[in-house]
PDB file as gemmi writes it, atoms N, CA and C in Angstrom:
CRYST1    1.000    1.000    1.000  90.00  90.00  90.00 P 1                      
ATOM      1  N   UNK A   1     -24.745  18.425  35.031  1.00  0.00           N  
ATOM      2  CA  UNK A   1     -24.524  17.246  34.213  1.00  0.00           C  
ATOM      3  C   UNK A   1     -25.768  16.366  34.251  1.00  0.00           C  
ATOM      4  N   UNK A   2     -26.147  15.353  33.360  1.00  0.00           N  
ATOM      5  CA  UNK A   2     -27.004  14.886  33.020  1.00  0.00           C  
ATOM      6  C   UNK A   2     -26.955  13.785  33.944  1.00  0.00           C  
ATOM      7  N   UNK A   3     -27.529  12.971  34.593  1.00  0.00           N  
ATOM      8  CA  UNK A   3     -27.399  11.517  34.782  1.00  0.00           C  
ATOM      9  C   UNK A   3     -27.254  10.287  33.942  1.00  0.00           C  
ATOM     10  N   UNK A   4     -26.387   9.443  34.327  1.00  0.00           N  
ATOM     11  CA  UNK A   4     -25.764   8.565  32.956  1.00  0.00           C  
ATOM     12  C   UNK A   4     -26.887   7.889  32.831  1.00  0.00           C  
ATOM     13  N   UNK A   5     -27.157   7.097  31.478  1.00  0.00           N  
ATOM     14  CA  UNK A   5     -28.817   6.586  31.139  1.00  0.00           C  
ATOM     15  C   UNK A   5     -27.578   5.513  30.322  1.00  0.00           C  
ATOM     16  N   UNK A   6     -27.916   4.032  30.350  1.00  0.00           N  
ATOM     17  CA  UNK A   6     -27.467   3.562  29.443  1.00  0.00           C  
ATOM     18  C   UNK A   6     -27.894   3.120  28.006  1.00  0.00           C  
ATOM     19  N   UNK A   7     -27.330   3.478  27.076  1.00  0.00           N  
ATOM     20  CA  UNK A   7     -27.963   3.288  25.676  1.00  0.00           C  
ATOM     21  C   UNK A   7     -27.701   1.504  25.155  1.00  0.00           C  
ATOM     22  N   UNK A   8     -28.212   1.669  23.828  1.00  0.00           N  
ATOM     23  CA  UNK A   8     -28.469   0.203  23.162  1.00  0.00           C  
ATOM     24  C   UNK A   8     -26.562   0.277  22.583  1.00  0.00           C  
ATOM     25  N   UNK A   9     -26.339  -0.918  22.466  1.00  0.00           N  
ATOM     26  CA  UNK A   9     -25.379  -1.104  21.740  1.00  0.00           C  
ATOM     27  C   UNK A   9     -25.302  -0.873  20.494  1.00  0.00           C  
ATOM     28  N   UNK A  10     -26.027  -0.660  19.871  1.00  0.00           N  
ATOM     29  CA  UNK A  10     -26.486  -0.578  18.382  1.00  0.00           C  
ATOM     30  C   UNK A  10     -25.674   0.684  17.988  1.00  0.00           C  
ATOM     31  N   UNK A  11     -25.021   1.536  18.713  1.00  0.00           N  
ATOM     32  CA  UNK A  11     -24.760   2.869  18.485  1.00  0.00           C  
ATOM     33  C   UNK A  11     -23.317   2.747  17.987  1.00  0.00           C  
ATOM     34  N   UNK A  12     -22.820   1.382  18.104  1.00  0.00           N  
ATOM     35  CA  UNK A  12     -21.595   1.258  17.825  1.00  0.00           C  
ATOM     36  C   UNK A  12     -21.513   0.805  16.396  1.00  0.00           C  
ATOM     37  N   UNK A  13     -22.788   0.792  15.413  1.00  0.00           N  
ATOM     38  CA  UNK A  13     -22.842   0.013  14.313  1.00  0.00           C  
ATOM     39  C   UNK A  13     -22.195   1.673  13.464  1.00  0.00           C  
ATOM     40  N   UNK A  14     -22.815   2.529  13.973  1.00  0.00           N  
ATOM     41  CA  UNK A  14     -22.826   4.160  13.424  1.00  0.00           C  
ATOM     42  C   UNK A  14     -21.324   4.222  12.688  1.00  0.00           C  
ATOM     43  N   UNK A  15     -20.115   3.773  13.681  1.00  0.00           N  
ATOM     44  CA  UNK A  15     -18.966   3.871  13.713  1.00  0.00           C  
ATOM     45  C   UNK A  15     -18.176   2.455  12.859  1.00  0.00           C  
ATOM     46  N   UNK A  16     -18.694   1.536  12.973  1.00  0.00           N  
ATOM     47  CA  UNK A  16     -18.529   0.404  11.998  1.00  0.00           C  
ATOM     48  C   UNK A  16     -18.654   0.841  10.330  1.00  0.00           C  
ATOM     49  N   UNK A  17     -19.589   1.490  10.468  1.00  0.00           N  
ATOM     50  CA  UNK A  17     -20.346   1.495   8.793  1.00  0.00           C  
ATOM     51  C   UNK A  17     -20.146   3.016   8.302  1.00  0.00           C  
ATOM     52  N   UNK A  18     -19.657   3.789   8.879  1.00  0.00           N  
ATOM     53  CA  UNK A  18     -19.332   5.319   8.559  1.00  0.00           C  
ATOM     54  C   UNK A  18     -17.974   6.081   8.963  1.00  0.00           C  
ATOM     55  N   UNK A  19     -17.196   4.891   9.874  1.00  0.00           N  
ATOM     56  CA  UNK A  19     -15.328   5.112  10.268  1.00  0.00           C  
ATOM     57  C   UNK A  19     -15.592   6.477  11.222  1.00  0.00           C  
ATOM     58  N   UNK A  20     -14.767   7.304  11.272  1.00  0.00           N  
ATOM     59  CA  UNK A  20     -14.222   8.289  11.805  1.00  0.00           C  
ATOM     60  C   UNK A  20     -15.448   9.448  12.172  1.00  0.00           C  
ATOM     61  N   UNK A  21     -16.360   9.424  11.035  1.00  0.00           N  
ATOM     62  CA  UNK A  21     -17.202  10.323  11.223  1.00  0.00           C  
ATOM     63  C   UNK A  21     -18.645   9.600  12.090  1.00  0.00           C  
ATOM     64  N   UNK A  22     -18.625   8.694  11.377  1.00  0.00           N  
ATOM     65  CA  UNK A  22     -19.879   7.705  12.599  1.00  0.00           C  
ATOM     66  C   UNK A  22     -19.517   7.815  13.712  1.00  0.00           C  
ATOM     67  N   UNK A  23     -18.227   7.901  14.142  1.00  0.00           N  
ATOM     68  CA  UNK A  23     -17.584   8.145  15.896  1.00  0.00           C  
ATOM     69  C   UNK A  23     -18.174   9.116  16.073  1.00  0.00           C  
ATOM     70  N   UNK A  24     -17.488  10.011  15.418  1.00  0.00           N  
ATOM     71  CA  UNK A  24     -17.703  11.593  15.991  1.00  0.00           C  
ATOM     72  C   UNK A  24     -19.400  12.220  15.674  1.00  0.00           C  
ATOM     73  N   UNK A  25     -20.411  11.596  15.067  1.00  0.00           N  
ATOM     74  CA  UNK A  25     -21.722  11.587  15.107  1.00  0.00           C  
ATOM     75  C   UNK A  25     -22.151  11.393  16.495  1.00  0.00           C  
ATOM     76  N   UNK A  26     -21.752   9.878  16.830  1.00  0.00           N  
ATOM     77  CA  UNK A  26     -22.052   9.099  17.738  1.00  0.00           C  
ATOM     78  C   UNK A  26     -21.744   9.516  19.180  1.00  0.00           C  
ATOM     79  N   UNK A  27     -20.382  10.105  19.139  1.00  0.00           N  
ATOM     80  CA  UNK A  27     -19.701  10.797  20.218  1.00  0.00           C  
ATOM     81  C   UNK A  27     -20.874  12.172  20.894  1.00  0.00           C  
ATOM     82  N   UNK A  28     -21.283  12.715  20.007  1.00  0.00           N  
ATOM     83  CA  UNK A  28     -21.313  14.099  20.036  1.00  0.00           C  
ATOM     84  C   UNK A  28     -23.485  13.689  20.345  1.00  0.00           C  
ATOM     85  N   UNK A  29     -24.034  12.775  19.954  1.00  0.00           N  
ATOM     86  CA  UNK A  29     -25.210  12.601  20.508  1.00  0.00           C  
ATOM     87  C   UNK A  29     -25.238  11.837  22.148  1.00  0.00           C  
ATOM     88  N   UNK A  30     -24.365  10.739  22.131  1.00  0.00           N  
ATOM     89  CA  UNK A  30     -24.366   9.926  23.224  1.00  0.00           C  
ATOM     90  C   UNK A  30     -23.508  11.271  24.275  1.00  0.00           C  
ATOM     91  N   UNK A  31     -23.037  11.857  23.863  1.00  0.00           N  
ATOM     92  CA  UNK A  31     -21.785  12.278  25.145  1.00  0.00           C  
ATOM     93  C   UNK A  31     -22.392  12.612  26.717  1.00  0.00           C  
ATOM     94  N   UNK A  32     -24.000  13.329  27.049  1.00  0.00           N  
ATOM     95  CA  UNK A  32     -23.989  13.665  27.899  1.00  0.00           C  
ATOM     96  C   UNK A  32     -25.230  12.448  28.252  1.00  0.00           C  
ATOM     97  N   UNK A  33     -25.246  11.600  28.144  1.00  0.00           N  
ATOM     98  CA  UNK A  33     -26.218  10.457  28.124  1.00  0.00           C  
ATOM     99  C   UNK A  33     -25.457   9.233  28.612  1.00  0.00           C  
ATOM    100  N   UNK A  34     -24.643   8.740  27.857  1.00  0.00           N  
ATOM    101  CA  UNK A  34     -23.764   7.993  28.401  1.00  0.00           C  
ATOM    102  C   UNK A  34     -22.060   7.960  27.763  1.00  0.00           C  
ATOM    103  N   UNK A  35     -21.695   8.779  29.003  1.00  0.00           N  
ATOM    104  CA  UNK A  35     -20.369   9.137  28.129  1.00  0.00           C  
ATOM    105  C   UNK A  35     -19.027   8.410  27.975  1.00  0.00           C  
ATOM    106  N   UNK A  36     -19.311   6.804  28.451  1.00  0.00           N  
ATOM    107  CA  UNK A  36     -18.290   5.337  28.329  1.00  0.00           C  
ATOM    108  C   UNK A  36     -18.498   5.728  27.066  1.00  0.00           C  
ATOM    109  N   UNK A  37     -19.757   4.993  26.530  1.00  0.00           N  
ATOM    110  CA  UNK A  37     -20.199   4.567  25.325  1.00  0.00           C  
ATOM    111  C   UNK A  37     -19.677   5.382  24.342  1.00  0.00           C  
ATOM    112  N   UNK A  38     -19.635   6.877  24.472  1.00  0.00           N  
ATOM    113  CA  UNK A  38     -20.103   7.929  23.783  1.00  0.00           C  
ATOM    114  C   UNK A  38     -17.969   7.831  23.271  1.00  0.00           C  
ATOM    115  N   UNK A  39     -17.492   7.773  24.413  1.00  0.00           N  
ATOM    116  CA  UNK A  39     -15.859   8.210  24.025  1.00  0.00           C  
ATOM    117  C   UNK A  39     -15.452   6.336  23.244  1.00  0.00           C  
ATOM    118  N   UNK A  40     -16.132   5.170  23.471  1.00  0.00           N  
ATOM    119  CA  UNK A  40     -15.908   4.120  22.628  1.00  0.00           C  
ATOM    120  C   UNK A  40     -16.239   4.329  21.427  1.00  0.00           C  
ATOM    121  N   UNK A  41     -17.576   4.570  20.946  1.00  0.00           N  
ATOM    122  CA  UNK A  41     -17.805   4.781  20.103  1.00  0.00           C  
ATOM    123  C   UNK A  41     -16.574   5.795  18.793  1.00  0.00           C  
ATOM    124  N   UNK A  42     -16.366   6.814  19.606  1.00  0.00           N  
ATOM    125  CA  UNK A  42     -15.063   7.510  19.009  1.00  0.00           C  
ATOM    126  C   UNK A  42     -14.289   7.260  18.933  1.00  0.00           C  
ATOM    127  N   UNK A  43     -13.513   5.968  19.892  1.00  0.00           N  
ATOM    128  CA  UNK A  43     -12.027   5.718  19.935  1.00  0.00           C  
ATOM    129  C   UNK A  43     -12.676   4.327  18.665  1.00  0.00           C  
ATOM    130  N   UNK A  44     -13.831   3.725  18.449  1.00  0.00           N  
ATOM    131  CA  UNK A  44     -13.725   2.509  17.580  1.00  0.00           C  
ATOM    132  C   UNK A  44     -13.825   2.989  16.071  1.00  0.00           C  
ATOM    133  N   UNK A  45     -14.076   4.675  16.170  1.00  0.00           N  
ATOM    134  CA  UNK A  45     -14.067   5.346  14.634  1.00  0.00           C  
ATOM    135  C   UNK A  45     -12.475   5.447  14.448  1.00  0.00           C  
ATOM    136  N   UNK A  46     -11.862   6.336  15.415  1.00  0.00           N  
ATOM    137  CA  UNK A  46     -10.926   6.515  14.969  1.00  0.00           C  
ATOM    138  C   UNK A  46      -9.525   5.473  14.744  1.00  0.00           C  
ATOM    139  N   UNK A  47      -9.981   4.128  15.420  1.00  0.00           N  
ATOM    140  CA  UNK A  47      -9.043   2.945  15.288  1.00  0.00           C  
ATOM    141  C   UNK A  47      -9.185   2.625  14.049  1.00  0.00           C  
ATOM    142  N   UNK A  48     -10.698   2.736  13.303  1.00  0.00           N  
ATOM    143  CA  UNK A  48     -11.522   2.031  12.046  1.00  0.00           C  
ATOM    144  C   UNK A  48     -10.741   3.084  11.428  1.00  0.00           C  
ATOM    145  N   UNK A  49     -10.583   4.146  11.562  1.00  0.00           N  
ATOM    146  CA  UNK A  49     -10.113   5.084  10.329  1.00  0.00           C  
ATOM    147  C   UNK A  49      -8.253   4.830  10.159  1.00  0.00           C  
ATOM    148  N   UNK A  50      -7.953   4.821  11.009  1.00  0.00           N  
ATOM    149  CA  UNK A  50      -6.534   4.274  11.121  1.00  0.00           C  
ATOM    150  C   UNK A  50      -6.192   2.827  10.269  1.00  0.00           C  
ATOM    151  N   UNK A  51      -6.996   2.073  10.564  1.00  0.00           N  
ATOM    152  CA  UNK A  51      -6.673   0.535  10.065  1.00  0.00           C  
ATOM    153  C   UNK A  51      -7.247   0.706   8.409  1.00  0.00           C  
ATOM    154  N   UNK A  52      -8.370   1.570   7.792  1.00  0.00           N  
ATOM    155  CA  UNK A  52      -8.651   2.101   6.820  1.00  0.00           C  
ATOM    156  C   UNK A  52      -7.515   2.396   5.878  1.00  0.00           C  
ATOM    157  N   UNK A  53      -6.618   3.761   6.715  1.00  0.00           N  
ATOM    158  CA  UNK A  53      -5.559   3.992   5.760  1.00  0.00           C  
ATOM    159  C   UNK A  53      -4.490   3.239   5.490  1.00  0.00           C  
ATOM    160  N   UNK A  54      -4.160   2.436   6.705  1.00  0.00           N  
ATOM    161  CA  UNK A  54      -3.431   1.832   6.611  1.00  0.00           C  
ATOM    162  C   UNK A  54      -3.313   0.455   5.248  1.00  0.00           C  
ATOM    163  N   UNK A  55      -4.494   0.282   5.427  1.00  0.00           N  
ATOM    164  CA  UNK A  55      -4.966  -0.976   4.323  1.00  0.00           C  
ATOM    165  C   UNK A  55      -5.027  -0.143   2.828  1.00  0.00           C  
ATOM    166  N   UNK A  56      -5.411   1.225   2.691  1.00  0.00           N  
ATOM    167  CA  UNK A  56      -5.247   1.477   1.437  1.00  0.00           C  
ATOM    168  C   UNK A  56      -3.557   1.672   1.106  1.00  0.00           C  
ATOM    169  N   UNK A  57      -2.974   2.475   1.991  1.00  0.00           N  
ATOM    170  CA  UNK A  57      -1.344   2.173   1.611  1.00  0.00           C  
ATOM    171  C   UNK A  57      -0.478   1.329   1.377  1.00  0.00           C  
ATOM    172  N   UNK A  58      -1.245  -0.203   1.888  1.00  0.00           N  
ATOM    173  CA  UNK A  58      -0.839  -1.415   1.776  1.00  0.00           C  
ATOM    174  C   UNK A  58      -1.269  -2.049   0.180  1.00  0.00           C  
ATOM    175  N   UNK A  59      -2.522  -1.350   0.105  1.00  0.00           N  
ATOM    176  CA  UNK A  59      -2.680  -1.815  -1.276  1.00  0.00           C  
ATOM    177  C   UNK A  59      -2.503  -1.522  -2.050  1.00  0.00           C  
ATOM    178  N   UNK A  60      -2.185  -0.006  -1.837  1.00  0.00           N  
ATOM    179  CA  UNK A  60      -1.522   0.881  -3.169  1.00  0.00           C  
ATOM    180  C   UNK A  60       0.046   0.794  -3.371  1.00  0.00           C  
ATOM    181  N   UNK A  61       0.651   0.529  -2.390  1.00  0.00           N  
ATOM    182  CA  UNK A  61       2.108  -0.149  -2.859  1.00  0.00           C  
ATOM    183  C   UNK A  61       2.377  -1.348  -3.518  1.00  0.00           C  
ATOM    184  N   UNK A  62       1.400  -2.096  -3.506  1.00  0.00           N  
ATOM    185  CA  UNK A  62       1.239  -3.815  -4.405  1.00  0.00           C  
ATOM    186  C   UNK A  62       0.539  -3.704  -5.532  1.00  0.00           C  
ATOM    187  N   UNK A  63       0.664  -2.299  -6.188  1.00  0.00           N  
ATOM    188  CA  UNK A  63      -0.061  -2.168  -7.625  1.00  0.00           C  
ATOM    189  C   UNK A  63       0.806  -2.118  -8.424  1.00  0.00           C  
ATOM    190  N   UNK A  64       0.618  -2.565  -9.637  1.00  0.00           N  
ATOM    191  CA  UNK A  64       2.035  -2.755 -10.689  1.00  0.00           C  
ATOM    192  C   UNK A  64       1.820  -1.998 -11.190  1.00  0.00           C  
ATOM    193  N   UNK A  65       3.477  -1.094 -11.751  1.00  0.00           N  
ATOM    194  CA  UNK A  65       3.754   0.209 -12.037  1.00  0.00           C  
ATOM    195  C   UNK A  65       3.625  -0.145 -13.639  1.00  0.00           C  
ATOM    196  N   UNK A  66       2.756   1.010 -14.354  1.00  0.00           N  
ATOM    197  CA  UNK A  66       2.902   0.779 -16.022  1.00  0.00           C  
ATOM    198  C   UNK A  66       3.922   1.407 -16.434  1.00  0.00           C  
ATOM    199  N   UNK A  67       4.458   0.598 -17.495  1.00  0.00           N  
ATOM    200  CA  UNK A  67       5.364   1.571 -18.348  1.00  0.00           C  
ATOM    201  C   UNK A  67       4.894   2.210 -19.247  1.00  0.00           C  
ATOM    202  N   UNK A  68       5.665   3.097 -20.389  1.00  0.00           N  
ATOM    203  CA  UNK A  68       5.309   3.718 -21.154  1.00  0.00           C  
ATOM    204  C   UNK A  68       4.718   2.864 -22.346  1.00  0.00           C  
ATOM    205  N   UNK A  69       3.558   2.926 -22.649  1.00  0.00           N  
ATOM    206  CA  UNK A  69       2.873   2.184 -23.961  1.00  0.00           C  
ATOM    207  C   UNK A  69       2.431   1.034 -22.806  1.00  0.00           C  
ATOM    208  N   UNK A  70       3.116   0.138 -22.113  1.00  0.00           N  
ATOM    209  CA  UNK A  70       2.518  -1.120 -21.345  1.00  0.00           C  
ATOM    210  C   UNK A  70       1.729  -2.348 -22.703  1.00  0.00           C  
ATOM    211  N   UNK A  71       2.568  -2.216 -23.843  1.00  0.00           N  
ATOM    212  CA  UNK A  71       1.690  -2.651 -24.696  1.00  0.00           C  
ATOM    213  C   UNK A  71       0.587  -2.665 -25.161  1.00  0.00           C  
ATOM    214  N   UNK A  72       0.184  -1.612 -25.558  1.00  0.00           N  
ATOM    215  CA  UNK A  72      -1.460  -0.719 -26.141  1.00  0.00           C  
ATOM    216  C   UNK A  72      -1.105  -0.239 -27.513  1.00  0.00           C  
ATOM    217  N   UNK A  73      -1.584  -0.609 -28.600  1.00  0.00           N  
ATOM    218  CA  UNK A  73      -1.189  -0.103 -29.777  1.00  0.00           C  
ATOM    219  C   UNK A  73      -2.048   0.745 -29.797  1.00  0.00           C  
ATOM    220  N   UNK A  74      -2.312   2.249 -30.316  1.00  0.00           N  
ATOM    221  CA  UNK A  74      -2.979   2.649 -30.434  1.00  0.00           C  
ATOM    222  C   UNK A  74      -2.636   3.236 -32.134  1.00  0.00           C  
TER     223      UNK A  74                                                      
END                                                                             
């Protein structure tokens, strides 16, 4: 095993700005370097990807349903 080295915080932006897959980027470079960081980084993708769907299902149930024509003459 490697000896733990601690990295910049900055590694957590990866996972902010790219969700689920910035984790698992982030996870998979940091892991044998510093591997706190490395499994945060993943657990803050996969919380980000969770709260993601969650917010699109929230918003896609508060969309108003059209009817047929919805008043469009065509």
């Amino acid at each position: 095993m490697y000896p733990e080295k601690p990295r910049s915080n900055a590694w957590f932006l990866l996972p902010i700005f790219l969700g689920l897959i910035g984790g698992v980027i982030a996870y998979f470079i940091l892991r044998n370097e510093d591997p706190k960081k490395a499994k945060n980084c993943l657990y803050l993708g996969i919380v980000l990807a969770v709260i993601g769907i969650f917010m699109n299902i929230l918003i896609a149930t508060q969309l108003p349903v059209f009817e047929d024509g919805f008043n469009v003459n065509i």
